[in-house]
N, C-alpha and C positions, 0 to 999 in steps of 0.2 A: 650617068647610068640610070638604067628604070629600075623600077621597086622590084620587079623580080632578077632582075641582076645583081642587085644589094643583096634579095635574101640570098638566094644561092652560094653568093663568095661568103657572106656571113655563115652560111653551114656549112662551107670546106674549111672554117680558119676555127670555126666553135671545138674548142676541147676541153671538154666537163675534166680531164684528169686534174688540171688546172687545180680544182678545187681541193684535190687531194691532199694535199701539202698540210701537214700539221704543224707547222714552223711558220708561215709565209702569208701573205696576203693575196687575193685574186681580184682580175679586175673583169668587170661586165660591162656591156656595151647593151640597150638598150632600147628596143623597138622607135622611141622616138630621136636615137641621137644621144640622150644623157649618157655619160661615163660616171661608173662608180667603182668602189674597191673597198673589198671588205675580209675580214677573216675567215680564211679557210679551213678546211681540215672538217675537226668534230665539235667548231666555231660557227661554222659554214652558217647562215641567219641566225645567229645567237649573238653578235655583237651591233654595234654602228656601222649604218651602212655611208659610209663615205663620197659625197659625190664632187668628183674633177672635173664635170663639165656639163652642164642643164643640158637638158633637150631641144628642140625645135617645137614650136607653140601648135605646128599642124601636122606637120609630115611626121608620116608613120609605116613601118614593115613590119614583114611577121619571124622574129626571130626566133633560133630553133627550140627555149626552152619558155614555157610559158607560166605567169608568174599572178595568180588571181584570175581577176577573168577579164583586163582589157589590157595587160602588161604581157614581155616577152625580153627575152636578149638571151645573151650570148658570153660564153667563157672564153675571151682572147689574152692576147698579147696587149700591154699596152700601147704598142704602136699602133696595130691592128684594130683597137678599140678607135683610135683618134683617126685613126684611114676611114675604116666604115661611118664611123661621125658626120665625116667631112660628105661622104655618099650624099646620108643622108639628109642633109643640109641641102645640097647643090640638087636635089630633086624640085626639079619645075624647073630648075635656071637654065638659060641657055647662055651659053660662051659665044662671045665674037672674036675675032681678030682685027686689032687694031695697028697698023702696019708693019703687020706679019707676027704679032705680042698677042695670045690666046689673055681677053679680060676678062675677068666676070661684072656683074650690074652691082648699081652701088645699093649697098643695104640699109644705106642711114645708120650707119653706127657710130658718126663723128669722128671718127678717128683722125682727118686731114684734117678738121677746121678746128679742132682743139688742139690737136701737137704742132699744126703749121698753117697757120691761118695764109688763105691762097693771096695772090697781088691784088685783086677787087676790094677785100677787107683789110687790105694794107692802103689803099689810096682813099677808101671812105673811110676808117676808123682810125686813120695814124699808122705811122711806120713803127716798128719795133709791137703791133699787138700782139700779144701770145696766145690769145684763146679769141677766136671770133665770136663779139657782140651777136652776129645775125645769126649764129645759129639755134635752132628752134627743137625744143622737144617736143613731139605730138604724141601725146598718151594713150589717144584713141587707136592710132596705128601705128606706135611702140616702136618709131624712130626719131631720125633727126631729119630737119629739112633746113635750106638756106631763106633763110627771110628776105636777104635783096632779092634771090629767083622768083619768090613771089608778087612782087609788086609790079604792077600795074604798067603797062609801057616799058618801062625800062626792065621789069625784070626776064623780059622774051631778052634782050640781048645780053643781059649776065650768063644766062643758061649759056647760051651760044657759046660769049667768051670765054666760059669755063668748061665748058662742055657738057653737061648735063645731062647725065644720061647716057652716055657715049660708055661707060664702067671704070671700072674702080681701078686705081694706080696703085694701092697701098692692102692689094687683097690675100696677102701674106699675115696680113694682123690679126691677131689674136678676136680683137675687137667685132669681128664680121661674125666670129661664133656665136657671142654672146650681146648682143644689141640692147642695150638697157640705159637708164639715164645716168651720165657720168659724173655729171657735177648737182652740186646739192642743190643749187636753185632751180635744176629740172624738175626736181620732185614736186607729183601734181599738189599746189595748193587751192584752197576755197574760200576768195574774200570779194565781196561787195563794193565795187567802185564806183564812184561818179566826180564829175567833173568839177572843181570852184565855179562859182558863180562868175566871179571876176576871170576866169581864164574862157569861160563860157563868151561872154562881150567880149576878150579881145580876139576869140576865132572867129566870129562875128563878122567884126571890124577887117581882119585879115582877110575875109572871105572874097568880100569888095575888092578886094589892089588884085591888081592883071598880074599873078603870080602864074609860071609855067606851074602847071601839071607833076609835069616828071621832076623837078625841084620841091616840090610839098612832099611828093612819095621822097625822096632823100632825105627829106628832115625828117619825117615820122619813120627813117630805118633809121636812123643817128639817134633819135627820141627813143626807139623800139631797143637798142643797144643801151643808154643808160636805163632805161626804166630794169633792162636784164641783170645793171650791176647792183640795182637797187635789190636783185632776188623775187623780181617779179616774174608769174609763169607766164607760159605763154598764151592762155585764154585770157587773164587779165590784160596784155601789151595788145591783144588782139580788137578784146574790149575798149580798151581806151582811144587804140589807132581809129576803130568804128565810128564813135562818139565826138574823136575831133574828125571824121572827113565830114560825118553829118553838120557840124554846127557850121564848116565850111560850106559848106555846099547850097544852105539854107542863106546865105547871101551871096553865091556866086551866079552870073550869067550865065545865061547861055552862051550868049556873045566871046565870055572869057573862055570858056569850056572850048568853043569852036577857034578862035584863035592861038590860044597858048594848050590848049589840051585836057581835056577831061578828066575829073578824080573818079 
């Protein structure tokens, strides 16, 4: 729906009597998506304002009651509240149909590679993993990203074999409202790394032996998976991954790079 089809149904379902109630609690829906519910009556902003469900960080309408001077919503139902929510969210998105199944696009909210890590993260990480190693918080743009899709050569056909892009299987979850870091080692931290000296000579040494390409990116996502259970972020893993492809690199051929593949 466009924004002015959201306002619109949003001012046929708004009804301020809602407030009325000197018993009850009422619930608002608000110009960017957040749900909240607070005391009504001759309470009505005189208590805690309760919120069931944050807003969307961009998307915005103009709902019929306006609240200061960059705020607005509305007095619904609480179905009504999580209906208009969802509007508001899926503004910009477009839907496909994937054999003849309306998807939506995947939002990076983790939700598959933490409750059911896919068969990629099963054959590089062990059978039986319950939360995928390769999953990646980016805090800059306040998702999740698959670490093997990123890599180098190989990760053009992990996309492929997972699909990548193709939308979301699991867009029923909760998870897709609210995109945030799920697990505590997500949370951005800020520390100073560098390499041993002695691990420095032996990527060195390593650099030199006619190793494939796409076999060093495999060990540094296996490396980039324990350094995650260590509770390292992900600018640190990313750091570290930099610092060993440079010290490789720094004794690799051309010659290798042209035969077995380039880092």
């Amino acid at each position: 729906m466009t924004k002015t089809e959201i306002e619109e149904y949003a001012k046929s379902v708004n009804d301020p009597k809602l407030a009325n109630d000197e018993t009850g609690m009422v619930v608002q829906v608000w110009n960017d998506g957040e749900i909240t519910c607070q005391k009504c009556g001759s309470l009505l902003w005189q208590r805690t304002l309760h919120c069931w469900k944050s807003g969307h960080p961009t998307n915005s309408v103009e709902m019929p009651h306006k609240y200061q001077k960059d705020y607005s919503y509305a007095f619904v139902s609480k179905e009504e509240a999580y209906k208009i929510s969802e509007m508001i969210f899926n503004i910009g998105i477009s839907k496909e149909k994937i054999d003849g199944i309306m998807v939506s696009p995947c939002v990076g909210c983790g939700y598959c590679c933490i409750t059911a890590p896919c068969w990629v993260a099963q054959r590089i990480y062990g059978n039986g993993v319950t939360e995928c190693p390769g999953l990646i918080w980016d805090e800059e743009k306040k998702r999740y990203f698959c670490f093997l899709c990123t890599i180098n050569v190989v990760g053009k056909d992990y996309r492929e074999e997972l699909h990548i892009e193709k939308g979301c299987c699991s867009n029923l979850n909760d998870w897709r409202k609210d995109v945030k870091p799920r697990r505590e080692k997500d949370s951005p931290k800020v520390e100073l790394l560098s390499l041993d000296s002695l691990f420095q000579k032996f990527l060195n040494c390593m650099g030199k032996e006619i190793i494939a390409g796409d076999t060093i990116y495999l060990i540094l996502s296996r490396f980039a998976g324990e350094l995650e259970k260590d509770g390292k972020s992900k600018n640190e893993i990313k750091n570290i991954n930099n610092l060993i492809i440079h010290y490789l690199k720094g004794q690799r051929s051309s010659f290798i790079d042209d035969f077995m593949g380039g880092l």
